[in-house]
SEROFI-519879 format. One record per atom (N, C-alpha, C, O): atom name; x, y, z; chain; residue number from 1. Coordinates in steps of 0.02 Angstrom, whole numbers. Each point is the difference from the previous one (the first is absolute). Layout:
! residues N
<node a="CA" xx="X" yy="Y" zz="Z" c="A" k="NUM"/>
...
//
This chain:
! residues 83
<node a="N" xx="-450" yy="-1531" zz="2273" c="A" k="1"/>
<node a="CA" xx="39" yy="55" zz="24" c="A" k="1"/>
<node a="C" xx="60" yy="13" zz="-46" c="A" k="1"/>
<node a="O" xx="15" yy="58" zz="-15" c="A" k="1"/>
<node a="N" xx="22" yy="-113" zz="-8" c="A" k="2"/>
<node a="CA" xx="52" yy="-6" zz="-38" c="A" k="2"/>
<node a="C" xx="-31" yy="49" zz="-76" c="A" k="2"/>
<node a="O" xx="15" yy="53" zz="-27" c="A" k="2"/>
<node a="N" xx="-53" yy="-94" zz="19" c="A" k="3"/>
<node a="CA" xx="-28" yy="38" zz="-67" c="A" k="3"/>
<node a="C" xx="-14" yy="62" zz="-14" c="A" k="3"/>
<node a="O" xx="9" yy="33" zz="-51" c="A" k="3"/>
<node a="N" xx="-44" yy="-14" zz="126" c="A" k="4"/>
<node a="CA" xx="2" yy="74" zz="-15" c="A" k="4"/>
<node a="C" xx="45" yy="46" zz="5" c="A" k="4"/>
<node a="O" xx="-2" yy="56" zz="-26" c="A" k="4"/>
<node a="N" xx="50" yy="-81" zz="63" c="A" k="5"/>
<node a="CA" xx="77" yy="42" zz="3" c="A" k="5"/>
<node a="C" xx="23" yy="15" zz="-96" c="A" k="5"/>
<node a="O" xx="17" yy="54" zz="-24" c="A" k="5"/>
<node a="N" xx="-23" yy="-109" zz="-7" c="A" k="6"/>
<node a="CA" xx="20" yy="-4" zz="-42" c="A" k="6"/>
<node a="C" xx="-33" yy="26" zz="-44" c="A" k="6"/>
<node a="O" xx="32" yy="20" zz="-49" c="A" k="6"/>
<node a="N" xx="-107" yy="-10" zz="50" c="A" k="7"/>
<node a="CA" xx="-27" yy="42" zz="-40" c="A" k="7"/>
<node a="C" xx="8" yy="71" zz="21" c="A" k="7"/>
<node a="O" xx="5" yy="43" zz="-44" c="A" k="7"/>
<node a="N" xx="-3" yy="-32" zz="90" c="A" k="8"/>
<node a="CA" xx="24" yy="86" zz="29" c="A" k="8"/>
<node a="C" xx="71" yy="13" zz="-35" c="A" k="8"/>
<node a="O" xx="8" yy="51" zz="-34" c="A" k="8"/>
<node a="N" xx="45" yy="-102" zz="46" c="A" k="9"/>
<node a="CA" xx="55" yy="42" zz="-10" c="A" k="9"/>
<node a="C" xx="-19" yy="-21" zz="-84" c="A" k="9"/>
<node a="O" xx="19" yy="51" zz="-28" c="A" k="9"/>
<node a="N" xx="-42" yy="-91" zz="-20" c="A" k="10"/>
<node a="CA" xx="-9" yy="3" zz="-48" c="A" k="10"/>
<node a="C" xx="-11" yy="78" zz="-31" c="A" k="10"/>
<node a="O" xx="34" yy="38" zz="-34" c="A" k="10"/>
<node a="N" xx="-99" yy="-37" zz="61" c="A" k="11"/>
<node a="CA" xx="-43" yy="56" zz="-3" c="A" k="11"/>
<node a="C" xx="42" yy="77" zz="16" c="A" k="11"/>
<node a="O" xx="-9" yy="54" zz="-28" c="A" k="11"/>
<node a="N" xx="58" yy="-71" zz="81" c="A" k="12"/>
<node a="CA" xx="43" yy="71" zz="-6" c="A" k="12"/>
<node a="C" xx="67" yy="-3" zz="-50" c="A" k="12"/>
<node a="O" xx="29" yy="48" zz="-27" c="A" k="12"/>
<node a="N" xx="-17" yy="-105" zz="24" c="A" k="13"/>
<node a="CA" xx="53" yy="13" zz="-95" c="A" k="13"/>
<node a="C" xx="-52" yy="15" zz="-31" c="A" k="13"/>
<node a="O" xx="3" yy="62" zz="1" c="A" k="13"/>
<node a="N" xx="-57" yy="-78" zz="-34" c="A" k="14"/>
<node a="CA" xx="-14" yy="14" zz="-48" c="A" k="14"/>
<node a="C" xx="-15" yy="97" zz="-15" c="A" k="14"/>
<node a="O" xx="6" yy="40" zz="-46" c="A" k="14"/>
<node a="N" xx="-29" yy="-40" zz="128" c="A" k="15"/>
<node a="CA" xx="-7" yy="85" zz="5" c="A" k="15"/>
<node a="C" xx="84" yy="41" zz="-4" c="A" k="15"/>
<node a="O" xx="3" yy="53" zz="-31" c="A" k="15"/>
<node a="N" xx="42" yy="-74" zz="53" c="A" k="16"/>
<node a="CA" xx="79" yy="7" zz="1" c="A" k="16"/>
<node a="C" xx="16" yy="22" zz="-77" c="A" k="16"/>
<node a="O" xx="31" yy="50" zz="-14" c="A" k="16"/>
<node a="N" xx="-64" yy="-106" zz="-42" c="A" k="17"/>
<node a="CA" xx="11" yy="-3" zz="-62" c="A" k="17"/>
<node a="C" xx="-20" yy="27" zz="-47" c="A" k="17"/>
<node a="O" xx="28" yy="17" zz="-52" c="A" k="17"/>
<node a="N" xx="-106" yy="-8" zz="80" c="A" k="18"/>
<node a="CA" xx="-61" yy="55" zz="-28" c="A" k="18"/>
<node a="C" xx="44" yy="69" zz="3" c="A" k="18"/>
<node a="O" xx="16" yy="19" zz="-56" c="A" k="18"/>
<node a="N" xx="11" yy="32" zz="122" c="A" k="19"/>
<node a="CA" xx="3" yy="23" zz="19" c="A" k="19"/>
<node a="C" xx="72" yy="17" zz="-49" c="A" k="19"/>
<node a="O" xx="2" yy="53" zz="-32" c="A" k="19"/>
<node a="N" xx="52" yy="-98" zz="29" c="A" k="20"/>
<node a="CA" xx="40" yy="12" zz="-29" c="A" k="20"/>
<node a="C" xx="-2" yy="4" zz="-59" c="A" k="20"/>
<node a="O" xx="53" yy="17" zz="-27" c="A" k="20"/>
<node a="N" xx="-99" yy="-27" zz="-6" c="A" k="21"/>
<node a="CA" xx="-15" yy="3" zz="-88" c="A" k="21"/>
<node a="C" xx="-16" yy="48" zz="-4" c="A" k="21"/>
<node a="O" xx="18" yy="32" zz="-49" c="A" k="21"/>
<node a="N" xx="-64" yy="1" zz="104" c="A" k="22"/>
<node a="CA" xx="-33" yy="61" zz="-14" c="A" k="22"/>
<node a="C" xx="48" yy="75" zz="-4" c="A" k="22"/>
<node a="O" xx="-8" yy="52" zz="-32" c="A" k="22"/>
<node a="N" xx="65" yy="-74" zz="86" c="A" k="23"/>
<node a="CA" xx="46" yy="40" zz="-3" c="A" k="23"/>
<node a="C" xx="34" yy="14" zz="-60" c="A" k="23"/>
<node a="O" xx="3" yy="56" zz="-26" c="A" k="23"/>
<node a="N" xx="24" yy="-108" zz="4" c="A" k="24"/>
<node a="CA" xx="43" yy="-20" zz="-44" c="A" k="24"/>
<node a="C" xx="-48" yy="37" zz="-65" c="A" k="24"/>
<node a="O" xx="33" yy="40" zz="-34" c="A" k="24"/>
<node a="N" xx="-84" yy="-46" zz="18" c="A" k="25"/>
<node a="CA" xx="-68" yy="49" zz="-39" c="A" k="25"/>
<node a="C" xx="26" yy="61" zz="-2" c="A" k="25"/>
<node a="O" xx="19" yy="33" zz="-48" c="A" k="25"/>
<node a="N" xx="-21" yy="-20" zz="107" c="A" k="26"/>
<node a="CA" xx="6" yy="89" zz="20" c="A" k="26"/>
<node a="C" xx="44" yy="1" zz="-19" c="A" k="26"/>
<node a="O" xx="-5" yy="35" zz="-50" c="A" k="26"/>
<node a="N" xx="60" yy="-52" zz="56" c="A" k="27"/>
<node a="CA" xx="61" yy="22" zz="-33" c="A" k="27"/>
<node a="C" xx="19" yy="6" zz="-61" c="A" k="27"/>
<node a="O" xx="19" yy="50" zz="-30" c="A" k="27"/>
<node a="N" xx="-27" yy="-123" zz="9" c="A" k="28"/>
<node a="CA" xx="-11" yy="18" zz="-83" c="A" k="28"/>
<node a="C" xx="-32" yy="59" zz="-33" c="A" k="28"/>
<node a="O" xx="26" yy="34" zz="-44" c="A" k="28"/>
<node a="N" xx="-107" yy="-23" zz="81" c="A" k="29"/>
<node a="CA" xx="-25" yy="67" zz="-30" c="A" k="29"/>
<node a="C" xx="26" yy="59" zz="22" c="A" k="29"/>
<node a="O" xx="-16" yy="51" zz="-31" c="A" k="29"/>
<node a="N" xx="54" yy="-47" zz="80" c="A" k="30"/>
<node a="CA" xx="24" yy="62" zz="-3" c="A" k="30"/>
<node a="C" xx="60" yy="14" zz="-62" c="A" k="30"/>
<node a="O" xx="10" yy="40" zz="-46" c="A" k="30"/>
<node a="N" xx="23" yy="-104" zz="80" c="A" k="31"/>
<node a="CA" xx="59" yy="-11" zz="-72" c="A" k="31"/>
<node a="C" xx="-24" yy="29" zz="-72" c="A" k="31"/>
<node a="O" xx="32" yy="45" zz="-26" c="A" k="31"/>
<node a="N" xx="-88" yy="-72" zz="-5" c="A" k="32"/>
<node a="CA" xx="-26" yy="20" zz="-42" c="A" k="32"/>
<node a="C" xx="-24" yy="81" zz="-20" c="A" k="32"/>
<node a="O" xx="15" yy="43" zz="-42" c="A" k="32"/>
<node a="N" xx="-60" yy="-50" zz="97" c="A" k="33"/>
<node a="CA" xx="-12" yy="100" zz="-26" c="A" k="33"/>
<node a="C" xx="57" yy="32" zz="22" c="A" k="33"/>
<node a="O" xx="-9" yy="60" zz="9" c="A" k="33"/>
<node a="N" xx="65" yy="-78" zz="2" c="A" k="34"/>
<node a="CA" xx="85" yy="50" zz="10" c="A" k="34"/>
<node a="C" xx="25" yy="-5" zz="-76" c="A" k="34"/>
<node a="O" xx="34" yy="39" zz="-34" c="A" k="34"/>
<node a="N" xx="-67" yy="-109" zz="19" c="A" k="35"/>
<node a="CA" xx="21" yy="7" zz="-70" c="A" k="35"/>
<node a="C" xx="-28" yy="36" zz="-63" c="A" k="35"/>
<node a="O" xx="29" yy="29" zz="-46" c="A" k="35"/>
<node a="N" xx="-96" yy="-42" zz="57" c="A" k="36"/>
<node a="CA" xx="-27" yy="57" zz="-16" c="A" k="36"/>
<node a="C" xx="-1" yy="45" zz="-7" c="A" k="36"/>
<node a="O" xx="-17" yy="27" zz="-52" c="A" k="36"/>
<node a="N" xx="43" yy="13" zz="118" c="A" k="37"/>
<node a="CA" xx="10" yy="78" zz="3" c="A" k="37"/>
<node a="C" xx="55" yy="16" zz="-55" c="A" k="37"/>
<node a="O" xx="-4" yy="42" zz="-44" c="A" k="37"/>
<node a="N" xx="72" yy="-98" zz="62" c="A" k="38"/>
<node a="CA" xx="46" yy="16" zz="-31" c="A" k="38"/>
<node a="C" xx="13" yy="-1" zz="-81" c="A" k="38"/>
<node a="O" xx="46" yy="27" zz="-31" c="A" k="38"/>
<node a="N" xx="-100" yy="-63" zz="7" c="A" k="39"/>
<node a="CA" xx="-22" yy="-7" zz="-83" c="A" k="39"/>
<node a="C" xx="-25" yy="56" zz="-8" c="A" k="39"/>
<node a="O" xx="28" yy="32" zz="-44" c="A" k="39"/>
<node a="N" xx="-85" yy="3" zz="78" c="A" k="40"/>
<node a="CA" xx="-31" yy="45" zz="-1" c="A" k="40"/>
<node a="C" xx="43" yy="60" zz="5" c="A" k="40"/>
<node a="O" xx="-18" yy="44" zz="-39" c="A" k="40"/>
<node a="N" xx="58" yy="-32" zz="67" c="A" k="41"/>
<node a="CA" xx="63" yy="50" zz="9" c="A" k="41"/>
<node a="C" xx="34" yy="8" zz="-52" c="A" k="41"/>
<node a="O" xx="-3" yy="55" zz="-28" c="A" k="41"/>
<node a="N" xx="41" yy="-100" zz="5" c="A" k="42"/>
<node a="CA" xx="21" yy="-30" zz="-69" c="A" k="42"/>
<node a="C" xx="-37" yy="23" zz="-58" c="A" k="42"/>
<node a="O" xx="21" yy="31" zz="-49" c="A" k="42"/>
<node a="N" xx="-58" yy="-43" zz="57" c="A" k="43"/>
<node a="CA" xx="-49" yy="1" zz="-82" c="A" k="43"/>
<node a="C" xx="-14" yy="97" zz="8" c="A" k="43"/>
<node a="O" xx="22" yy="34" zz="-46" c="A" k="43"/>
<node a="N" xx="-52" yy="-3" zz="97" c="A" k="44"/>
<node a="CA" xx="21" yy="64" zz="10" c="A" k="44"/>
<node a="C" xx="80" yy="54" zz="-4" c="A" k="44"/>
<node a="O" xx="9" yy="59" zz="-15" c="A" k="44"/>
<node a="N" xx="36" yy="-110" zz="35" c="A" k="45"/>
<node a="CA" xx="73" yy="17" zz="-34" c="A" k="45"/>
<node a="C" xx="4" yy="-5" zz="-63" c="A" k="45"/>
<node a="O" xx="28" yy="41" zz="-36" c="A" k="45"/>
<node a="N" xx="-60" yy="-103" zz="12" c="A" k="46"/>
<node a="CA" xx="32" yy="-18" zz="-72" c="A" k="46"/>
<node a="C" xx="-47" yy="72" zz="-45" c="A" k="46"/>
<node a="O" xx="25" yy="35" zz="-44" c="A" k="46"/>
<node a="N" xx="-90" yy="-31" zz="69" c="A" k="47"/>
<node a="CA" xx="-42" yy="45" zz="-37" c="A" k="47"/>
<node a="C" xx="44" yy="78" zz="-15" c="A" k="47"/>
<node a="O" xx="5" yy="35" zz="-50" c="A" k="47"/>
<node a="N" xx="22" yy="-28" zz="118" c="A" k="48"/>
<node a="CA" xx="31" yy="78" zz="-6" c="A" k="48"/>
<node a="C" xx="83" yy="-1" zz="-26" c="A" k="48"/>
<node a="O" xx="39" yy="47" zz="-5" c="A" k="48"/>
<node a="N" xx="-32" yy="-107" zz="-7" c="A" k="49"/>
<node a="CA" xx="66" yy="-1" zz="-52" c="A" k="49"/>
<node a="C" xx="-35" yy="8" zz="-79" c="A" k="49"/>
<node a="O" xx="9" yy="39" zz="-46" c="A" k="49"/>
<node a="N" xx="-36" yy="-76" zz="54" c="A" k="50"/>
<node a="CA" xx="-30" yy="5" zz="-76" c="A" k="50"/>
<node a="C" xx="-37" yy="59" zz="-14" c="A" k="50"/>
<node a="O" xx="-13" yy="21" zz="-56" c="A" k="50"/>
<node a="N" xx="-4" yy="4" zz="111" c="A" k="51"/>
<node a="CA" xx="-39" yy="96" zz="-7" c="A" k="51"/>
<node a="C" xx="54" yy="30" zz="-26" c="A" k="51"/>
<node a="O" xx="3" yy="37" zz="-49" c="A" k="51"/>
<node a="N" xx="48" yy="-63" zz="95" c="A" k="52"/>
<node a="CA" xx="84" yy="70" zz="-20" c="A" k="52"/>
<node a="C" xx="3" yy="-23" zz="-57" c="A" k="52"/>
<node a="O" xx="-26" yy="30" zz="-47" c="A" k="52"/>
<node a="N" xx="64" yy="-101" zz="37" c="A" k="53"/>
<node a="CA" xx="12" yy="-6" zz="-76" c="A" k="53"/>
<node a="C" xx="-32" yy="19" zz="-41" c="A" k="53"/>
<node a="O" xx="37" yy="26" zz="-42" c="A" k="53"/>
<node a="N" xx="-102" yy="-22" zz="25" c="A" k="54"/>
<node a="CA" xx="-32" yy="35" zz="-45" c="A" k="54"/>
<node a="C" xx="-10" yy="76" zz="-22" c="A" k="54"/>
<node a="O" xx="-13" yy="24" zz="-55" c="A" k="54"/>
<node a="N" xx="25" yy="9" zz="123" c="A" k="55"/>
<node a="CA" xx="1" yy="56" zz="-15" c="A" k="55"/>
<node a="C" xx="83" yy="-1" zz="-24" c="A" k="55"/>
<node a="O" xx="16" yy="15" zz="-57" c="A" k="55"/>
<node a="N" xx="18" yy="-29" zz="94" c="A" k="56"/>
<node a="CA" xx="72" yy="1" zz="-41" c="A" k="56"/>
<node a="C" xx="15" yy="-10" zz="-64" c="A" k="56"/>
<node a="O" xx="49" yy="22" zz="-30" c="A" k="56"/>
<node a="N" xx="-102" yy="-63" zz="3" c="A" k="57"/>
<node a="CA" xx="5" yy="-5" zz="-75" c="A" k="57"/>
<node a="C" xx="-35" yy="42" zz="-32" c="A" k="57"/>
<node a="O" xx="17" yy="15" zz="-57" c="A" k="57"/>
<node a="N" xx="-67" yy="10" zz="85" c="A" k="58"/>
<node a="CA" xx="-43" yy="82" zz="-24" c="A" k="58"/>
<node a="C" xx="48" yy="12" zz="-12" c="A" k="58"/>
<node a="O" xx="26" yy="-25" zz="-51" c="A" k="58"/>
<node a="N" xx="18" yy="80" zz="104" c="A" k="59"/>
<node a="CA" xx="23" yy="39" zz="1" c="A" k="59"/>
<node a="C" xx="74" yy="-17" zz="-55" c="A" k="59"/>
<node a="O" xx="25" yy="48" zz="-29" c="A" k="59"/>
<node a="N" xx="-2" yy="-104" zz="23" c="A" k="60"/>
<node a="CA" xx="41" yy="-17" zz="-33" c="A" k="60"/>
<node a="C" xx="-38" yy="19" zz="-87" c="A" k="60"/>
<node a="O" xx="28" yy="33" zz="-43" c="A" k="60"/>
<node a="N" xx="-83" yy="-58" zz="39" c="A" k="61"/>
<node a="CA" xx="-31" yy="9" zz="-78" c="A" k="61"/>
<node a="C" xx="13" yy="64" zz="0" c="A" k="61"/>
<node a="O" xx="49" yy="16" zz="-34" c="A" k="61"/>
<node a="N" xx="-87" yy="36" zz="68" c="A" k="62"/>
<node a="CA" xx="-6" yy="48" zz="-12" c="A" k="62"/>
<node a="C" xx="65" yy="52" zz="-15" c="A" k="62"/>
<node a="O" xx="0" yy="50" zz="-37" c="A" k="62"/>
<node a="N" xx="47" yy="-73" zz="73" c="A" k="63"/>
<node a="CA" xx="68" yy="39" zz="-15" c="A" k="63"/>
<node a="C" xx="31" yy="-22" zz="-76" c="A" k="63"/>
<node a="O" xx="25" yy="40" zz="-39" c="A" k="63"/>
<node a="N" xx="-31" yy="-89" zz="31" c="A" k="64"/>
<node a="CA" xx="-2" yy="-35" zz="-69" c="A" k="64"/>
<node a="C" xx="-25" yy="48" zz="-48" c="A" k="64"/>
<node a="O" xx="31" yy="38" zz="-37" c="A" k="64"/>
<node a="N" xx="-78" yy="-45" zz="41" c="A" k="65"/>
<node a="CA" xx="-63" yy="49" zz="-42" c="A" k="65"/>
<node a="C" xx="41" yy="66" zz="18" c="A" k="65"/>
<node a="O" xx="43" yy="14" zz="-41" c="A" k="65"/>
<node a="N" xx="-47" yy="16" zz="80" c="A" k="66"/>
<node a="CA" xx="45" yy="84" zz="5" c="A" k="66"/>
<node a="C" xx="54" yy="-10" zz="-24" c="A" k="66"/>
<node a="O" xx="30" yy="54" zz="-9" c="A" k="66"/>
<node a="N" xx="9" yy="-115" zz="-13" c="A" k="67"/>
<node a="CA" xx="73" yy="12" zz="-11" c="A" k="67"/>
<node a="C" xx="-6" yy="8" zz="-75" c="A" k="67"/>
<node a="O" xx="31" yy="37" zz="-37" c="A" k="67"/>
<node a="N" xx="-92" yy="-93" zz="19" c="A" k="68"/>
<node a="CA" xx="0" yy="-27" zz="-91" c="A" k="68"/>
<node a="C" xx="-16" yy="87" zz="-14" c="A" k="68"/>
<node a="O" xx="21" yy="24" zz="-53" c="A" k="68"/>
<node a="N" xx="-60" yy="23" zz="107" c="A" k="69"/>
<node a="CA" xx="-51" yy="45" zz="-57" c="A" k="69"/>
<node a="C" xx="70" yy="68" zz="-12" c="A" k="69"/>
<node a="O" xx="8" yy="44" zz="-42" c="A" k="69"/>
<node a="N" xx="30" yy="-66" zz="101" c="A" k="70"/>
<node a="CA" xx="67" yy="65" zz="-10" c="A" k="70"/>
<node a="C" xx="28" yy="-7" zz="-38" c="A" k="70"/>
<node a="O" xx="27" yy="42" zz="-37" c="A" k="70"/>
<node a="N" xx="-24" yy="-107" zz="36" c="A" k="71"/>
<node a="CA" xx="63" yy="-24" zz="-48" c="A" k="71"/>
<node a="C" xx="-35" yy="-5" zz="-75" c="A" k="71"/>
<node a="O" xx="45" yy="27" zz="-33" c="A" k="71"/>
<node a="N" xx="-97" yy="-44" zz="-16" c="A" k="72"/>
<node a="CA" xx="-32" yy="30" zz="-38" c="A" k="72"/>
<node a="C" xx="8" yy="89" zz="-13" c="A" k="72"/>
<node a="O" xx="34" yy="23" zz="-46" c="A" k="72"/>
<node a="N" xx="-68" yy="13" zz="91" c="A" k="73"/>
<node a="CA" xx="10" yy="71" zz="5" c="A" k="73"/>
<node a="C" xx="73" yy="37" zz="-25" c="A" k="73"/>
<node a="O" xx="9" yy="32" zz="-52" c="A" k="73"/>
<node a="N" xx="41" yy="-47" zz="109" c="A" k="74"/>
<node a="CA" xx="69" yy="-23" zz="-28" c="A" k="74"/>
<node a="C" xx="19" yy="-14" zz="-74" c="A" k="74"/>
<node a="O" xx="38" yy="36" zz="-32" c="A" k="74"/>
<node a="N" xx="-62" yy="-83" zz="14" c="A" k="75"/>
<node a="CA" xx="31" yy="-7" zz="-98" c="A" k="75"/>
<node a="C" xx="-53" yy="10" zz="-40" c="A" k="75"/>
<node a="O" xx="2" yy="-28" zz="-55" c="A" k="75"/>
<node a="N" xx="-52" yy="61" zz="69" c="A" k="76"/>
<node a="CA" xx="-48" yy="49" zz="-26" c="A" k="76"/>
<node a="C" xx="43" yy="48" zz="27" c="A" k="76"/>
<node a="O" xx="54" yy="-29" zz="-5" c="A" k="76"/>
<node a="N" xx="-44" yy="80" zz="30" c="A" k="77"/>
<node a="CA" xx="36" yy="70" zz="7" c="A" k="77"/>
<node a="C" xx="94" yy="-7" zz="-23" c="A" k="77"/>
<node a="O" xx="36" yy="49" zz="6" c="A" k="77"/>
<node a="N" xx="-13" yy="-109" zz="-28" c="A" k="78"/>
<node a="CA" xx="51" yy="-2" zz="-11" c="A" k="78"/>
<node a="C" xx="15" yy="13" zz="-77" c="A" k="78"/>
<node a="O" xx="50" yy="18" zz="-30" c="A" k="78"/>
<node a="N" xx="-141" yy="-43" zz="1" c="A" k="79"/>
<node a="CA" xx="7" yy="1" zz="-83" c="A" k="79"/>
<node a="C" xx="-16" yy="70" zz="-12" c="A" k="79"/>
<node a="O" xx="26" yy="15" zz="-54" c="A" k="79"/>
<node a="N" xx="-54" yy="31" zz="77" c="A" k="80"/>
<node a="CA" xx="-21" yy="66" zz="-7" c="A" k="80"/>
<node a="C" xx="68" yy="49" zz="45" c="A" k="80"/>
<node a="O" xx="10" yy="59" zz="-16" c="A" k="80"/>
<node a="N" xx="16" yy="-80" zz="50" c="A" k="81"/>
<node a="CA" xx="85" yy="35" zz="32" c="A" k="81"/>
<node a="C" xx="35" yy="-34" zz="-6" c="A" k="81"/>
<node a="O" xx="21" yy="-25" zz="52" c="A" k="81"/>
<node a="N" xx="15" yy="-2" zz="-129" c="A" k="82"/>
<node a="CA" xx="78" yy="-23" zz="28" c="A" k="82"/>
<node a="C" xx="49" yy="34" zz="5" c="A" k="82"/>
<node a="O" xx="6" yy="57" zz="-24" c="A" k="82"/>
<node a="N" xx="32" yy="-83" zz="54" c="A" k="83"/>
<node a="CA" xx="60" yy="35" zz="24" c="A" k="83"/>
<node a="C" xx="48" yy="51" zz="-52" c="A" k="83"/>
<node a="O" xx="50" yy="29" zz="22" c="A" k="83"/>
//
């Protein structure tokens, strides 16, 4: 009789413990794919910074380029009109 008390309540820690690992599981994986998401979020931020920056530097070349071709134009029309 003794024994089996003891294997029952055995038998319900071990389910107590089962039960709590399993939780303790779940949590972690949720933990995890939150982290996930949030890498995933991230790496989609980081992408559309680096979209802007790049076009910012287009647009930066390109004014470059319009400034070099005026400014050329400019002392080409300065040697044919000086003052």
């Amino acid at each position: 009789m003794v024994t089996r008390a003891v294997n029952v309540i055995t038998r319900s820690n071990r389910e107590v413990l089962l039960e709590k690992d399993l939780l303790e599981r779940e949590e972690r994986i949720e933990t995890l794919q939150e982290e996930i998401e949030n890498q995933k979020q991230g790496a989609e931020d980081q992408e559309r910074v680096d979209i802007g920056s790049s076009r910012g530097k287009n647009v930066q070349q390109t004014l470059q380029q319009i400034i070099r071709r005026y400014k050329t134009e400019i002392e080409k029309s300065a040697k044919y009109y000086p003052d």
